[in-house]
C-alpha positions as CSV (number, residue, x, y, z in Angstrom):
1,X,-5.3,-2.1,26.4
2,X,-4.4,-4.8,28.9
3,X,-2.4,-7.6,28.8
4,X,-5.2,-9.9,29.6
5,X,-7.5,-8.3,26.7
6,X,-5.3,-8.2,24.3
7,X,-5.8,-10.5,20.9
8,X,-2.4,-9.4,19.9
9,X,-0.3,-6.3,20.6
10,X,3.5,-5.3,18.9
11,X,4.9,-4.0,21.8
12,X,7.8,-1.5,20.8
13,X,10.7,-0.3,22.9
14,X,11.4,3.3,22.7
15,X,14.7,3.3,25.0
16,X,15.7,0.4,22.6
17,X,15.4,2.7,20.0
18,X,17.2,5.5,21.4
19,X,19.9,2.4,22.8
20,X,20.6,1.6,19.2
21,X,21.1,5.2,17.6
22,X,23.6,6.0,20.2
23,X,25.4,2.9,19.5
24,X,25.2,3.4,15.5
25,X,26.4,7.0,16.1
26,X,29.3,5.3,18.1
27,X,30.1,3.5,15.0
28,X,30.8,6.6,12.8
29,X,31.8,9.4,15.4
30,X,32.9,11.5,12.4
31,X,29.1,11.4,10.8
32,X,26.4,13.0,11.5
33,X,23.0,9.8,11.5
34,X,20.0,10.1,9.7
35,X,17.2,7.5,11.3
36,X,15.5,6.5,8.6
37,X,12.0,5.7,9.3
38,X,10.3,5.0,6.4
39,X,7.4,2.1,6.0
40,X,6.1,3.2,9.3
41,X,9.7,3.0,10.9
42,X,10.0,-0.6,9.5
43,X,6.8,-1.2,10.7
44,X,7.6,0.1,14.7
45,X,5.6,3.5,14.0
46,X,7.3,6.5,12.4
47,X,6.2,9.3,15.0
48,X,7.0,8.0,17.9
49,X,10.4,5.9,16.8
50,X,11.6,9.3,15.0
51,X,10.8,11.3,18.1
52,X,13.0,8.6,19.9
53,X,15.6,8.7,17.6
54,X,16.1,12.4,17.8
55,X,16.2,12.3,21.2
56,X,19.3,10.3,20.6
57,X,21.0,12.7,18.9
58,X,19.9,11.3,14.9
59,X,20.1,14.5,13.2
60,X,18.2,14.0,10.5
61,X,15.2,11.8,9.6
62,X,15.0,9.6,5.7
63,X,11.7,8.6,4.3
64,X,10.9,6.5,1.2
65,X,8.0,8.6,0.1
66,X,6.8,11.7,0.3
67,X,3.6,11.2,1.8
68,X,5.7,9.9,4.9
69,X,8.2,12.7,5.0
70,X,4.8,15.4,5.0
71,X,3.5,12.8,7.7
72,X,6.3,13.6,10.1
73,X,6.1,17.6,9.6
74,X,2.7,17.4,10.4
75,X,3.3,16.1,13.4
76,X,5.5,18.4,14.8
77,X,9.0,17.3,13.4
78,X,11.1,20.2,12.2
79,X,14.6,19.0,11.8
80,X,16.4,18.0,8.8
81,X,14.2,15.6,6.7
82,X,14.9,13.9,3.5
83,X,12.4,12.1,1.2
84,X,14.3,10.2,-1.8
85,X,11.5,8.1,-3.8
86,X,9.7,10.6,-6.5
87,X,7.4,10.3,-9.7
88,X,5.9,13.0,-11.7
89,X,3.2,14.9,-10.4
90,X,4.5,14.3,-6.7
91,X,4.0,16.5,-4.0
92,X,7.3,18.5,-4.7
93,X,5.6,21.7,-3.7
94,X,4.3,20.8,-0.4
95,X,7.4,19.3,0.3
96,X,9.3,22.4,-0.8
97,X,7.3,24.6,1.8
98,X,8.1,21.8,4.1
99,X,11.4,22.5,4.2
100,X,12.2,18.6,3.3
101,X,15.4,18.0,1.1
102,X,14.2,16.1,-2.1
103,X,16.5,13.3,-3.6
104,X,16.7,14.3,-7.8
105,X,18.0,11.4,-9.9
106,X,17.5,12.6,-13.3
107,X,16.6,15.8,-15.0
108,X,13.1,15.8,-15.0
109,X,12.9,15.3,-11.4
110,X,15.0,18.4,-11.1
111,X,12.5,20.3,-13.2
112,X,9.7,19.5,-11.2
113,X,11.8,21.2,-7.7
114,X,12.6,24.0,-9.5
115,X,9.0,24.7,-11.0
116,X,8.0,23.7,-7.6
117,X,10.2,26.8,-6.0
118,X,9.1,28.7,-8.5
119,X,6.0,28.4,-7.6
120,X,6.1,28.6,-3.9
121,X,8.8,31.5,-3.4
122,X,11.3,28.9,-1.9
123,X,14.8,27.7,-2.4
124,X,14.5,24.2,-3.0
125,X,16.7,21.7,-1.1
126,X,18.1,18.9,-3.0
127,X,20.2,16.1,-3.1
128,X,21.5,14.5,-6.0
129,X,21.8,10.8,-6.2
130,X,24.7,9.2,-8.3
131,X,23.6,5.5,-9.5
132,X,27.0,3.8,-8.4
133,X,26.4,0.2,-9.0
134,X,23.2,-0.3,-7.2
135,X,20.7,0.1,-10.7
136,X,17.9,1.2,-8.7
137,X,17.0,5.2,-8.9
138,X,20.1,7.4,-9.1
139,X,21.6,9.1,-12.2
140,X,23.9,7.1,-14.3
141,X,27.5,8.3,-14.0
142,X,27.4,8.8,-18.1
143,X,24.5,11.4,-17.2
144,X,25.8,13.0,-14.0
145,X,28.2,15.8,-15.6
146,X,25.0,17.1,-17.2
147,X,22.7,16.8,-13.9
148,X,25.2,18.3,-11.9
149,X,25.3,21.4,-14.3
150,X,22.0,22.1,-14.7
151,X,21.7,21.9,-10.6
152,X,24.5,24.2,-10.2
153,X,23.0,26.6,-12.4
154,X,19.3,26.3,-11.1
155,X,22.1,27.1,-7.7
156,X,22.4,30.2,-9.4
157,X,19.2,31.6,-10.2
158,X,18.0,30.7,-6.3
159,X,15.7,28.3,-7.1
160,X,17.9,25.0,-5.8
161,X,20.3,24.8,-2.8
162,X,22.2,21.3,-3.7
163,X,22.2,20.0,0.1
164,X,23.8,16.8,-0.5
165,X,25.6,14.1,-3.0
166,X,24.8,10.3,-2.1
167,X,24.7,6.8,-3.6
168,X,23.3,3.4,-2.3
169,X,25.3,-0.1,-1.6
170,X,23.8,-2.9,-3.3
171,X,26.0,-5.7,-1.3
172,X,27.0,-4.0,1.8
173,X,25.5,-6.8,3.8
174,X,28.4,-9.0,1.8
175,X,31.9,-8.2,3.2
176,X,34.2,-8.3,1.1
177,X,32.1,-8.5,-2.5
178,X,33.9,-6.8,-5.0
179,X,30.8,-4.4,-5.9
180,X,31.5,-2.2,-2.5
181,X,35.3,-1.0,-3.6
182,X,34.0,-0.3,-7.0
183,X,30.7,1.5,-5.8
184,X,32.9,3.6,-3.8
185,X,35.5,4.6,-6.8
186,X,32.4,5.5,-8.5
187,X,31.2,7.4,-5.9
188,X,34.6,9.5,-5.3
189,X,34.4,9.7,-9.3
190,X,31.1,11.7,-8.4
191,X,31.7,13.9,-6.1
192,X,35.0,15.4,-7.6
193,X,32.6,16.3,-10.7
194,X,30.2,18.1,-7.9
195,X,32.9,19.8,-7.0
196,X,34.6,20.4,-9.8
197,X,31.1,22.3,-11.2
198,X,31.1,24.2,-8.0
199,X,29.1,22.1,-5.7
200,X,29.4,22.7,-1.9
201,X,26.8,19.8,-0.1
202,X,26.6,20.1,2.9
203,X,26.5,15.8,3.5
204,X,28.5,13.4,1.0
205,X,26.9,9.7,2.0
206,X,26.9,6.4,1.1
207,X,26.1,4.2,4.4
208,X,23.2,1.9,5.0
209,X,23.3,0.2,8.3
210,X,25.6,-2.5,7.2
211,X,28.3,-0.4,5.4
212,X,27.9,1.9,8.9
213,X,28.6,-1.3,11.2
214,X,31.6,-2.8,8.6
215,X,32.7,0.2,6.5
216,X,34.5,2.8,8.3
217,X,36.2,4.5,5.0
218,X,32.5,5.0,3.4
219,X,31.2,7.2,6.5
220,X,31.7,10.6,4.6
221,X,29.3,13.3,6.3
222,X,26.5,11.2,7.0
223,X,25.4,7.5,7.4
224,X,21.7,6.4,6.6
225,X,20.8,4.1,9.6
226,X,17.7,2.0,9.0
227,X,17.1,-1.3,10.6
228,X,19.8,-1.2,12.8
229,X,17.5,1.3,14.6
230,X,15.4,-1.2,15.6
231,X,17.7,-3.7,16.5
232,X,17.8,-6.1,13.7
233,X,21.2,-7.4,12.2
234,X,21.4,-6.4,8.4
235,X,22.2,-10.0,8.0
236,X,23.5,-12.8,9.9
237,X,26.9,-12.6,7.8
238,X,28.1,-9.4,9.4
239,X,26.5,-10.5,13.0
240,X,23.9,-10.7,15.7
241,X,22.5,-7.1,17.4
242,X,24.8,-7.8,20.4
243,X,27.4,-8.0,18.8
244,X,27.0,-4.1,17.9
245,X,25.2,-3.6,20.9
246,X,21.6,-3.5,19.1
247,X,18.6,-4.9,21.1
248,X,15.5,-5.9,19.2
249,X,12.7,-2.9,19.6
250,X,9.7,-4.8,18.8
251,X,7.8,-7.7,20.4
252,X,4.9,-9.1,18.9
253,X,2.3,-11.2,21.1
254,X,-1.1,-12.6,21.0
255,X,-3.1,-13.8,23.4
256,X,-4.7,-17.8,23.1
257,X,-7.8,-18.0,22.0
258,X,-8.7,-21.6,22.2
259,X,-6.9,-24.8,24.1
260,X,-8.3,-28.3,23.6
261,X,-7.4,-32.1,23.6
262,X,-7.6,-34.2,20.3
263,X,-6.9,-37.6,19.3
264,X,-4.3,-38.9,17.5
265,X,-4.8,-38.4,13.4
266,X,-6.4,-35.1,14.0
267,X,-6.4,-32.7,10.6
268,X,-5.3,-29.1,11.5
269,X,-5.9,-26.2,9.7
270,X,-6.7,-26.1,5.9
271,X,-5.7,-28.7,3.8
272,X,-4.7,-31.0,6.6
273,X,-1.2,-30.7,5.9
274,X,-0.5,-31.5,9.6
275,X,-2.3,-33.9,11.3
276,X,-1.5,-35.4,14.9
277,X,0.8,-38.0,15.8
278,X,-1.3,-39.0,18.8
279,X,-3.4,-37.5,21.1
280,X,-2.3,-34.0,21.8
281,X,-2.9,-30.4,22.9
282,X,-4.0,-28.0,20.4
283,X,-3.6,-24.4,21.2
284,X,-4.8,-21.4,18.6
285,X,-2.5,-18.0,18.0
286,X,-5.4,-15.6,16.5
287,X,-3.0,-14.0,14.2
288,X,-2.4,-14.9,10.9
289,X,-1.5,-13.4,7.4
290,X,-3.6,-10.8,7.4
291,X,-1.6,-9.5,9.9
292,X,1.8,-9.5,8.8
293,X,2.4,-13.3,9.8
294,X,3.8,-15.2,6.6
295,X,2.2,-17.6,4.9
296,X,5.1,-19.1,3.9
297,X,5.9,-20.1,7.5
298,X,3.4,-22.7,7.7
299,X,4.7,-25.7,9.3
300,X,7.5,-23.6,10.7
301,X,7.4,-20.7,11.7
302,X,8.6,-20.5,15.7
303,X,6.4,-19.3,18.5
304,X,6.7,-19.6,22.4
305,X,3.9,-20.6,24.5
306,X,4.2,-21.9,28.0
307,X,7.5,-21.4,28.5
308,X,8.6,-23.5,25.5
309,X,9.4,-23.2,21.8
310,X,6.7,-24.6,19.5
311,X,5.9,-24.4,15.9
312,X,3.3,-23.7,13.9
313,X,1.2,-26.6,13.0
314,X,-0.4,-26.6,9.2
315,X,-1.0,-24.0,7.5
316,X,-1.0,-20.2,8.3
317,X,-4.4,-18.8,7.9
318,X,-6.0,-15.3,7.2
319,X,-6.5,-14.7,11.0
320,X,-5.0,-17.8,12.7
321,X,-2.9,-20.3,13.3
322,X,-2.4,-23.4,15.3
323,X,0.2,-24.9,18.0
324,X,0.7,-28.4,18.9
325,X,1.6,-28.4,22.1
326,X,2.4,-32.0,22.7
327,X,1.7,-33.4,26.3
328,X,1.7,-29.7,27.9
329,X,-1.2,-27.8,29.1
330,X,-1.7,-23.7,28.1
331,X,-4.6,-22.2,29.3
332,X,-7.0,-19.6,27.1
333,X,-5.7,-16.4,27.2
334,X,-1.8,-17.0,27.9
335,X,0.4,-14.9,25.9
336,X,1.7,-16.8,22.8
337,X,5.7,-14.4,22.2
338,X,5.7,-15.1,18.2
339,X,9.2,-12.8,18.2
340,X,11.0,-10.3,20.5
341,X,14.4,-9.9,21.4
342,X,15.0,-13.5,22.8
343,X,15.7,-12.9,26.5
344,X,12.8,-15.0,27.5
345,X,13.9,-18.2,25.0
346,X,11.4,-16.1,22.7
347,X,12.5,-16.8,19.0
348,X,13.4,-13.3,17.2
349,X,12.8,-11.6,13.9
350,X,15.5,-13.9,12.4
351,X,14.1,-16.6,13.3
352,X,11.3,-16.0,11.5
353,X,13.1,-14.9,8.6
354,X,15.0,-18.4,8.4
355,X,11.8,-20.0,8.6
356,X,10.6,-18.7,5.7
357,X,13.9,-17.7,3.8
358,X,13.5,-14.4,3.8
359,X,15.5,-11.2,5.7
360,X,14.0,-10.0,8.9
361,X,13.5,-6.8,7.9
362,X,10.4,-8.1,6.2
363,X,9.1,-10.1,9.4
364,X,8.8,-7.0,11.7
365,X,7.6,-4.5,8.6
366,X,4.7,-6.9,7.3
367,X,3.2,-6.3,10.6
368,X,-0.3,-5.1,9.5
369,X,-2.4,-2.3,11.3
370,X,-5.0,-4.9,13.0
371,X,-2.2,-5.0,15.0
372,X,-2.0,-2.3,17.7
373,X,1.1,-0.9,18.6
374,X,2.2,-0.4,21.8
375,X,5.0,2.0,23.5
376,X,6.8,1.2,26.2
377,X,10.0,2.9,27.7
378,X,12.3,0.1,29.3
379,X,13.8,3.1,31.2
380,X,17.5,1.4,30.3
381,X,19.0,4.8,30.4
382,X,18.3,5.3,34.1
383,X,18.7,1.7,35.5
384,X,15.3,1.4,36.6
385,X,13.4,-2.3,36.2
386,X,10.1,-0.9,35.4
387,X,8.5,-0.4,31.8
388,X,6.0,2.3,31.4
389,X,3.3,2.2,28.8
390,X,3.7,5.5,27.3
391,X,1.2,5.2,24.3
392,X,-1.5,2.9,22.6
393,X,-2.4,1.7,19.2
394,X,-0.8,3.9,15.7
């Protein structure tokens, strides 16, 4: 697909990628990093963003559901993989021939591994998860004694290898709230009851991206890196991706579709909740909710077009949206940047989050599927200038 054809591409930066893991693992030079790529690696495209990331040294891979963690063996991946988000009648077999560590919160979760080793011949890998203050999944620390038994002695039998012990943050991206210290007493609480029970994991962790940037003492054996791998900030609170040395992997661009002249009073888009000032320019993005673009940034939401920073004018439809562009000219087919990594004045991810008060980890992972994806290596790693198209659409 060429530039010049395109009705809108997410362009996604492999060295980037591999950029970013190297300077997570920097971070936590004691740990080994899982890159986790769930939600189609925050929307960037789980294949080719975990192939990047290994090649960076991530030693293991962490998906949300199953589905995704079978995804990735399929396609060739056969490191360590973990999957953490089960329900009853999941694919714990398949997953056990797959060789993918399962997360177990509770006790019927580690009856379905065991029946599903039993039924395949294969030691199960698991890893229990210890609620420490998050309230999500994770087993209550009033339960844990008796989940940690009954996986030691599934241990036993040869059914269950217990590969790992881990927990979640719930305000990591808060330094300094007085949930972190607590979750991590909790936490130490756990892991002396593995132990105690005769527990060996081989990985103890804790981290999310922010507690890896901010929380040196909750590294343990392994950190879970997630957005950081694609260059986003956690949150603005702990800082910007340069100050970690992060860079933005994904920029998303359309191409306009229509440019006219209107006269002053002009209603755009539905409802008419803009109309123009005077006579203006009126350029049209042809993206809009249906792929990924928020609704909610209607009136807002920051895109650059010739060279300057506009904003959306009206409201946000299914497929489009509109620019005022004042007294400037565009011409059909220029490349509107809606978000990248902001070298080019472009706005970024978090910009688009503050438009619409929300975290930019939902900006780049609402970007839908009519919305080819597009690798490209920036070749940072050799000092070269040129970018490579090394892929099409996911």
């Amino acid at each position: 697909m060429t530039e010049t054809a395109m009705r809108a591409r997410a362009t996604i930066d492999l060295a980037a990628v591999r950029s970013n893991v190297r300077a997570l693992r920097a971070r936590a030079p004691r740990a080994e990093i899982m890159a986790v790529v769930k939600a189609d690696a925050y929307g960037h495209g789980a294949v080719r963003c975990a192939r990047a990331a290994r090649e960076a040294g991530a030693t293991w891979l962490g998906t949300a559901l199953p589905e995704e963690a079978l995804a990735l063996r399929a396609a060739g991946d056969t490191g360590r993989l973990m999957c953490w988000l089960w329900t009853p009648g999941g694919p714990w077999r398949e997953a056990v021939e797959q060789d993918v560590d399962v997360s177990v919160s509770g006790m019927w979760a580690l009856r379905e591994a065991v029946a599903a080793a039993r039924a395949c011949g294969r030691t199960a890998r698991v890893q229990l998860k210890v609620d420490t203050g998050l309230g999500r999944n994770g087993c209550q620390p009033a339960d844990w004694a008796e989940l940690v038994g009954a996986a030691r002695a599934a241990e036993a039998e040869g059914t269950v290898r217990v590969t790992g012990v881990w927990s979640h943050f719930a305000c990591a991206d808060e330094p300094g709230h007085p949930s972190i210290a607590a979750q991590l007493e909790v936490f130490r609480a756990a892991l002396a009851v593995a132990e105690s029970a005769g527990l060996d994991p081989e990985v103890r962790h804790h981290c999310n991206t922010p507690a890896l940037l901010t929380l040196p003492e909750a590294h343990f054996d392994l950190v879970r890196a997630g957005i950081g791998i694609y260059g986003v900030s956690p949150s603005p609170e702990i800082g910007a991706p340069e100050d970690f040395g992060l860079r933005p992997a994904m920029t998303l661009e359309a191409s306009v579709a229509s440019v006219k002249r209107v006269p002053g009073g002009h209603g755009v888009s539905y409802g008419h909740q803009y109309t123009t000032p005077g006579e203006t320019t009126l350029a049209l993005v042809p993206v809009g909710y249906a792929d990924g673009i928020p609704r909610h940034a209607s009136g807002g939401g920051p895109v650059l077009i010739a060279g300057k920073w506009r904003t959306v004018a009206g409201r946000i439809a299914m497929d489009q949206f509109v620019v005022d562009l004042g007294g400037d000219a565009a011409q059909v087919g220029e490349t509107a940047v809606l978000f990248g990594p902001g070298d080019r004045g472009e706005p970024t991810a978090e910009d688009w989050a503050r438009a619409t008060g929300t975290i930019a980890y939902e900006i780049v992972t609402r970007i839908g599927t009519r919305v080819p994806r597009v690798y490209r290596d920036e070749c940072a790693d050799t000092g070269m200038n040129q970018c490579a198209d090394t892929g099409g659409a996911t």
